[in-house]
C-alpha positions as CSV (number, residue, x, y, z in Angstrom):
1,X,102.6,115.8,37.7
2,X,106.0,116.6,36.0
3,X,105.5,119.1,33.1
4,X,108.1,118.7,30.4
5,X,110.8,120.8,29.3
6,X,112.1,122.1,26.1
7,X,114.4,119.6,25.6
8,X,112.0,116.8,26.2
9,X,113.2,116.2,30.1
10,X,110.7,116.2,33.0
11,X,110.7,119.3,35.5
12,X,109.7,119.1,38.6
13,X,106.5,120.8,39.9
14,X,106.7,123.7,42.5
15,X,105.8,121.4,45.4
16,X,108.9,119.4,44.4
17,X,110.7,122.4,44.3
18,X,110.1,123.5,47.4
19,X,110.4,120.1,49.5
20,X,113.9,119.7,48.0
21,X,114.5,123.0,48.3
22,X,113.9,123.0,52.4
23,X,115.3,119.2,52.7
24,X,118.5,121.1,51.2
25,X,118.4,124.2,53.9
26,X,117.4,121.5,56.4
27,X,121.1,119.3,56.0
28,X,123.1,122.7,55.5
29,X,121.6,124.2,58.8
30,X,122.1,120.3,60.8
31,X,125.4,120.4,59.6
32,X,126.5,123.4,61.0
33,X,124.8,122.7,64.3
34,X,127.1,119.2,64.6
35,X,129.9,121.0,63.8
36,X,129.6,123.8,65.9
37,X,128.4,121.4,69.1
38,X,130.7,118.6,68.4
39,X,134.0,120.1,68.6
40,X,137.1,118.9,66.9
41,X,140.2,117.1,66.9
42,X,142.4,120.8,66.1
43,X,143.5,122.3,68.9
44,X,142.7,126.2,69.5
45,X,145.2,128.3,67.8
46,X,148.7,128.8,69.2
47,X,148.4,125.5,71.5
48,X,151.1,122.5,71.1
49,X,150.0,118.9,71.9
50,X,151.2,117.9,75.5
51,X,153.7,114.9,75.4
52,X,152.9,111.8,76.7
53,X,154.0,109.6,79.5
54,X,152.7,106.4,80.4
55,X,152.8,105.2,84.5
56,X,152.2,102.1,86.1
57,X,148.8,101.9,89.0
58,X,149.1,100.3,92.1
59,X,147.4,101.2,95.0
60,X,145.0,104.5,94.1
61,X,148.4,105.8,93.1
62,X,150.1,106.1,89.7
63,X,153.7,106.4,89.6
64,X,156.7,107.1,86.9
65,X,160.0,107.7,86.5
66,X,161.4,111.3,86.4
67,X,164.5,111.4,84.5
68,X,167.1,113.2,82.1
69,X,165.1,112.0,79.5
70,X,161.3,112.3,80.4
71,X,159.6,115.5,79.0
72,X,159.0,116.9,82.7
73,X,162.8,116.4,83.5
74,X,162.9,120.8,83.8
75,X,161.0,123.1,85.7
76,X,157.7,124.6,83.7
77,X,157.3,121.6,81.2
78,X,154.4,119.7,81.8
79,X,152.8,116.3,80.0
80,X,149.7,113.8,80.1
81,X,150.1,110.7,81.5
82,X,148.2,107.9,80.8
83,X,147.4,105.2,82.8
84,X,144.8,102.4,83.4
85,X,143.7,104.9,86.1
86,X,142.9,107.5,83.7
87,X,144.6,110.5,82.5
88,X,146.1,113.0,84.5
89,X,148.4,116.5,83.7
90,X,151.3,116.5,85.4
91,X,153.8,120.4,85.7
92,X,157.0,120.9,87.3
93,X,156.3,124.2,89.0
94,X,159.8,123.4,91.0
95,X,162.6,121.4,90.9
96,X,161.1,118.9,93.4
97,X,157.6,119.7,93.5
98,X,154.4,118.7,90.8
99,X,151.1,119.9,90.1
100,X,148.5,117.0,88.8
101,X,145.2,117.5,87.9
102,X,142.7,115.7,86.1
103,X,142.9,115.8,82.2
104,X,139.3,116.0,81.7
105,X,137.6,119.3,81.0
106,X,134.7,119.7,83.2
107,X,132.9,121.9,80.1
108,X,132.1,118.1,78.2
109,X,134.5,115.9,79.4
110,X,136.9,115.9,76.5
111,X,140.5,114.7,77.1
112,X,142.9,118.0,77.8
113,X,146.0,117.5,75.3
114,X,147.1,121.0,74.6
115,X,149.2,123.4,76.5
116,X,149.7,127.2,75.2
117,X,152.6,128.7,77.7
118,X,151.8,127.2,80.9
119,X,148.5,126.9,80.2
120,X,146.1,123.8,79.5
121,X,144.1,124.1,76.7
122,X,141.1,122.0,76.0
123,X,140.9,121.1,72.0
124,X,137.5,120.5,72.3
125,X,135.5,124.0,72.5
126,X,138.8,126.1,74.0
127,X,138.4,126.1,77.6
128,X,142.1,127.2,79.3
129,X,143.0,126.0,82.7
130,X,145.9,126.5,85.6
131,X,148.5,124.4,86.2
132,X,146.5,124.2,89.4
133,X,143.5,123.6,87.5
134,X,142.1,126.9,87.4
135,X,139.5,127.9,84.8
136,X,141.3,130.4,83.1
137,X,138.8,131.0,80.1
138,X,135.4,129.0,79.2
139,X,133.2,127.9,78.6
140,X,134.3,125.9,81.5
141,X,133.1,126.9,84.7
142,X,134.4,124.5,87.3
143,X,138.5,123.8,87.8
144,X,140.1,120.6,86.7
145,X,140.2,117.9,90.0
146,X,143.6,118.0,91.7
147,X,145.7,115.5,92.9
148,X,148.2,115.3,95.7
149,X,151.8,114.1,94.2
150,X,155.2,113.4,96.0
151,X,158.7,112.9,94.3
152,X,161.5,111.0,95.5
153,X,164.7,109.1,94.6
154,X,163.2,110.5,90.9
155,X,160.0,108.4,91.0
156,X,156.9,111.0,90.7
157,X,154.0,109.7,92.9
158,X,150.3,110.8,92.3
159,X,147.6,109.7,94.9
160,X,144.4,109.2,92.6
């Protein structure tokens, strides 16, 4: 039963109260529990995105071009590539030689886009990782899958 107010309007009874009250602290605590569990699309501080290549599949192996104009064209950039195969990072650690690893964090399985130095970064809860794949810093716990690569005539070859 609503009793009435001074101006005429109905106020709610204590029980009323108190279930809107704790329906209230009930949304304001599951909110914070999504957003702390659910990650987000911002990467970490002080990482960049990675750039972007796209290679072709064929044979358990993705391949692409390597020229004056691809963003691993110089020693210590790196990139994701994209394929039908799945994603992979790709560094230069030499001026013929690769490191590829897979570009999904073993913490949740979130994509890997960000790079801070020469290190991966995981936008989804932070986890940093080796050009080799090596956890650097959780909450990951296992390395990123490598892959064995070989580069010739300026076509980079990675054996999925």
């Amino acid at each position: 039963m609503h009793s009435i107010e001074d101006n005429g309007a109905p106020r709610p009874t204590r029980r009323e109260f108190c279930v809107h009250a704790c329906q209230t602290a009930s949304l304001v605590a599951a909110s914070g529990l999504l957003q702390a569990c659910g990650g987000n699309s911002m990467s970490p501080s002080g990482a960049s995105t990675l750039p972007t290549i796209n290679a072709s599949v064929a044979a358990g192996a993705l391949t692409l071009t390597i020229d004056a104009a691809s963003p691993l064209a110089s020693v210590g950039t790196a990139a994701l590539v994209q394929s039908s195969a799945g994603n992979v990072l790709v560094s230069r650690t030499a001026p013929d030689t690769f490191a590829a690893v897979t570009a999904v964090c073993t913490h949740e399985a979130c994509t890997v886009t960000g790079i801070s130095g020469q290190t991966y970064v995981c936008p989804c809860h932070g986890s940093q990782y080796s050009a080799t794949g090596a956890v650097l810093k959780g909450p990951a716990v296992s390395p990123l899958r490598a892959f064995t690569t070989r580069f010739a005539a300026n076509i980079l070859t990675i054996t999925l």
